[in-house]
C-alpha positions as CSV (number, residue, x, y, z in Angstrom):
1,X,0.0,0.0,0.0
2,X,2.7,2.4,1.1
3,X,6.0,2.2,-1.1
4,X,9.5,2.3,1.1
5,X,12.4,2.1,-0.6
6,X,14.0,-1.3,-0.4
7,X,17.4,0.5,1.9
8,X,14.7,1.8,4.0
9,X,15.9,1.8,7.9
10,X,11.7,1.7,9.3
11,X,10.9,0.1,12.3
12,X,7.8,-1.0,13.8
13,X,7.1,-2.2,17.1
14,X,4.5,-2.6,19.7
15,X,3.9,-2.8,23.5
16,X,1.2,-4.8,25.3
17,X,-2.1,-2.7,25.0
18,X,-2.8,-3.2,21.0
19,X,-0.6,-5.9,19.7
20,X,-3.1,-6.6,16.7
21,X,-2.8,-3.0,15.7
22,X,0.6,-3.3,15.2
23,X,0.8,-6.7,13.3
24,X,-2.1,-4.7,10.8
25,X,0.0,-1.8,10.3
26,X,3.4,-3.9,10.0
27,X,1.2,-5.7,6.9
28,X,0.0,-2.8,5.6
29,X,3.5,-1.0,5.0
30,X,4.7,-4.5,4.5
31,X,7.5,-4.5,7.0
32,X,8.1,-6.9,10.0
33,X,8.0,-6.0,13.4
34,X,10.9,-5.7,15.8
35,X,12.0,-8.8,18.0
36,X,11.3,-7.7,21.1
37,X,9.5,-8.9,24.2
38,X,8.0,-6.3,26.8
39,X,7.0,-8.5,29.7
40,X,6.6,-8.3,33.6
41,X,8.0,-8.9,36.7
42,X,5.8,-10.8,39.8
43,X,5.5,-7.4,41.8
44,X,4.4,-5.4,38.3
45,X,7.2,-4.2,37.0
46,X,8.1,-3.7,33.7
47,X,11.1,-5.3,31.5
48,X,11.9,-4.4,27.7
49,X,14.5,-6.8,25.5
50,X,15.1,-6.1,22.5
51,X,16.5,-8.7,20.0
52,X,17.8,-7.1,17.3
53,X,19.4,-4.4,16.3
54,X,17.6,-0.8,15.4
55,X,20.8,1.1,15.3
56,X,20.3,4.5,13.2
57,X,16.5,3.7,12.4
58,X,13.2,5.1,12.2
59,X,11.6,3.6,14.9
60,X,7.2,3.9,15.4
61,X,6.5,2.5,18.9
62,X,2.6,1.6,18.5
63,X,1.4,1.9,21.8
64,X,-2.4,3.2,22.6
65,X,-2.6,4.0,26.3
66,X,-6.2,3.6,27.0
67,X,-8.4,1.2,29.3
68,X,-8.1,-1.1,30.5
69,X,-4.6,-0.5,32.1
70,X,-3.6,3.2,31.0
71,X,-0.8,3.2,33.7
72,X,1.1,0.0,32.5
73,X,0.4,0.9,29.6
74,X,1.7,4.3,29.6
75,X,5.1,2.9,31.6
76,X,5.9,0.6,29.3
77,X,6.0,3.2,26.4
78,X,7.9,5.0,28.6
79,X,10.4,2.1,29.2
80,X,10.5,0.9,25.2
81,X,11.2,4.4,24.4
82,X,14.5,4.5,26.8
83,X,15.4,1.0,25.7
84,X,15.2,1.9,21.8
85,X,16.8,5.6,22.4
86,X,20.0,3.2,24.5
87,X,19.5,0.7,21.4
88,X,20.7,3.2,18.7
89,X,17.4,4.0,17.2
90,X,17.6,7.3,15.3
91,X,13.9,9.0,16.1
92,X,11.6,7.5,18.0
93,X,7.9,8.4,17.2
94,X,5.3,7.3,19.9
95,X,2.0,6.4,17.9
96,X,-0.9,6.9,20.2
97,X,-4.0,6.6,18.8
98,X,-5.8,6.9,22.3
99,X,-4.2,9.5,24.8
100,X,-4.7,8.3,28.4
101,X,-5.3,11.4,30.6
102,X,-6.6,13.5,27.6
103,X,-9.5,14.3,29.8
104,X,-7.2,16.1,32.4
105,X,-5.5,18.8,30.4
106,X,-6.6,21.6,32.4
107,X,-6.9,22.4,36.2
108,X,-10.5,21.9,37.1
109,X,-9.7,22.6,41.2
110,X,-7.3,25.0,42.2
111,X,-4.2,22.3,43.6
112,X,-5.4,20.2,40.9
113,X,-2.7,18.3,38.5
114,X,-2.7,18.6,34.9
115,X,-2.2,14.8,34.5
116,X,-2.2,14.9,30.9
117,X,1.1,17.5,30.7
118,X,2.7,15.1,33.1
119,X,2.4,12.3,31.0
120,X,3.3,14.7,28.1
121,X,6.4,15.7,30.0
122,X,8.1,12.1,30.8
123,X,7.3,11.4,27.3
124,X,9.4,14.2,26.1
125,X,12.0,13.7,28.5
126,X,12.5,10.2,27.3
């Protein structure tokens, strides 16, 4: 459907909250997904391996934060982007299609958080 180049350096991989997404768009640009396993400990937390190499590549991390687990899901984004950034990747894109904490982008108390820039933040930072 979408053309690349046959040199192209495009990388595709997923966390836990929409694997099937993933796999659809890997088919439709006709490109496999990363070897990579993003798993978790008994008390909860959260272990990326990656398997092969995405040294000086494009890399989409597909990786919707929404129910039902918006906080793992949102941590392990958080942890495939450091692992892929350590890996070599060249840019990192974060596809979201579903924002967790896009309700809360404004104070609606006064002491209130704005949850949704935190979440922007850390993923900025990483």
């Amino acid at each position: 459907m979408f053309p690349l180049p046959s040199n192209h350096n495009l990388r595709l991989c997923h966390g836990n909250a929409h694997p099937r997404l993933a796999r659809d768009i890997a088919a439709a640009l006709d490109i496999p997904l990363v070897d990579m396993s993003c798993t978790s400990f008994k008390n909860g937390e959260t272990s990326v391996n990656i398997n092969e190499s995405v040294r000086d590549c494009d890399v989409f991390v597909v990786q919707p934060t929404c129910n039902p687990h918006p906080n793992e899901y949102i941590m392990e984004l958080l942890i495939m982007l450091d692992a892929l950034r350590r890996a070599g990747a060249r840019r990192l894109t974060a596809v979201m299609p579903v924002f967790g904490y896009a309700r809360q982008d404004r104070k609606d108390k006064s002491r209130g958080p704005i949850s949704a820039k935190v979440v922007g933040d850390a993923l900025e930072v990483v």
